[in-house]
C-alpha positions in Angstrom: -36.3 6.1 -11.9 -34.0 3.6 -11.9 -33.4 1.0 -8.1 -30.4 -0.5 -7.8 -30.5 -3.1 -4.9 -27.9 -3.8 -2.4 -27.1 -7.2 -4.3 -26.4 -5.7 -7.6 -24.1 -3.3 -5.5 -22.1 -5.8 -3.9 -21.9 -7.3 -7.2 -20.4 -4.7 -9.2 -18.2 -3.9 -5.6 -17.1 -7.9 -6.5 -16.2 -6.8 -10.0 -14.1 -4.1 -9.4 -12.0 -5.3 -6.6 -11.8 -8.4 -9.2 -10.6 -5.4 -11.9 -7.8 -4.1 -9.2 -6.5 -7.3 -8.8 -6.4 -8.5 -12.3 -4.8 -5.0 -12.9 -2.3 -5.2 -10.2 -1.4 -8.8 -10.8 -0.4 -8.1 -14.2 1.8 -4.5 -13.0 3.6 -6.8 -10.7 4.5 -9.3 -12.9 5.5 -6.6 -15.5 7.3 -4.6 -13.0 9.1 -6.7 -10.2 9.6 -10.4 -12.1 12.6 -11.3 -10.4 10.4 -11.1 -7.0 7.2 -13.2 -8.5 9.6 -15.9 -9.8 7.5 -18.8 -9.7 4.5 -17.3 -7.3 1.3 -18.2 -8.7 -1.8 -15.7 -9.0 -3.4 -16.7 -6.1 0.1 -15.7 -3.9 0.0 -12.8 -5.3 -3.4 -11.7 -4.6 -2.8 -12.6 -1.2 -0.2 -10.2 -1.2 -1.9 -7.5 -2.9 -4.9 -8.3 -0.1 -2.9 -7.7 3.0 -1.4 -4.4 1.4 -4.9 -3.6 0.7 -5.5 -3.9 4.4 -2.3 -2.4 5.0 -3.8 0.8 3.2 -7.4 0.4 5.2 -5.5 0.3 8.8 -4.0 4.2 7.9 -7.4 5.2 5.5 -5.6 4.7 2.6 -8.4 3.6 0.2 -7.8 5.2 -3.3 -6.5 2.2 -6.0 -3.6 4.5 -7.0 -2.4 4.5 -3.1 -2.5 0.9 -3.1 -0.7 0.6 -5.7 1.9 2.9 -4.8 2.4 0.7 -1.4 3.0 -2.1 -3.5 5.6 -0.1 -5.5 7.5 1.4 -2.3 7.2 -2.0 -0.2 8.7 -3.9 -3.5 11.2 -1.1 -4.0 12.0 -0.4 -0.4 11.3 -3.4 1.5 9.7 -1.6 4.4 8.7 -3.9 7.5 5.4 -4.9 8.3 4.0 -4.1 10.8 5.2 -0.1 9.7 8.3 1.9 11.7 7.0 4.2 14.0 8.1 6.9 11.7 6.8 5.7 8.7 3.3 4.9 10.4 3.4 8.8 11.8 3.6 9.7 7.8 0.3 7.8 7.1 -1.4 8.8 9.9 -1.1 13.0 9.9 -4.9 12.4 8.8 -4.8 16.5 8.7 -2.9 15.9 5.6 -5.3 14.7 1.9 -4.3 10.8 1.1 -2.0 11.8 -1.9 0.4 13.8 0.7 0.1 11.1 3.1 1.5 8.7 0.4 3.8 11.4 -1.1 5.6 11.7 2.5 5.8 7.9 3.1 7.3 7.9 0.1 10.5 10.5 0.8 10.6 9.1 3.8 11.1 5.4 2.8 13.2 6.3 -0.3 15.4 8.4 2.3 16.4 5.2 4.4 16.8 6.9 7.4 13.6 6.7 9.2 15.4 3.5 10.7 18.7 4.9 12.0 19.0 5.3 15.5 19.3 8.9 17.1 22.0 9.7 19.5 22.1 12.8 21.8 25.7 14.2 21.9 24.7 16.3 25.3 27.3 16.1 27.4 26.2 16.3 30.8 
């Protein structure tokens, strides 16, 4: 039987968040160059951290989540701290994380999770 010991654990947990960021470092450079411009790595996994904690505050945790908050925040530049609206998409916890992610999605893309509502009741 084979023991693995907490310190090897942390070490390969060290690894693979070392594998994400490597990995995510290099799709952001490929995919959104005119926004790294002159960043260096180290910016960039500072980004790619707080969007990592971004994901943790709503109990986003798979890599491909992550990444796709990267992808909408680069695309869509959402605020941070998260609309109201679009924080009530990641946090229908009722919902798996891939639907959660799917429906911030249409509702970033849409734009209109911003717009003010009027009431046209005329009293």
């Amino acid at each position: 039987m084979m023991i693995i010991k907490r310190p090897q654990i942390e070490q390969f947990n060290t690894y693979m968040v070392d594998v994400f960021m490597n990995k995510t470092v290099a799709y952001i450079k490929d995919n959104f160059s005119d926004w790294v411009g002159e960043k260096e790595d180290a910016e960039l996994k500072n980004y790619i951290d707080s969007m990592v904690n971004l994901g943790k505050k709503y109990k986003i945790h798979k890599e491909i989540s992550i990444q796709k908050l990267i992808r909408y925040h680069m695309l869509y530049q959402f605020a941070v701290p998260l609309h109201k609206k679009l924080e009530g998409c990641l946090t229908r916890y009722q919902l798996s994380e891939n639907r959660r992610i799917e429906l911030f999605f249409l509702t970033v893309a849409s734009g209109r999770y911003n717009l003010i509502e009027i009431n046209l009741h005329n009293n």
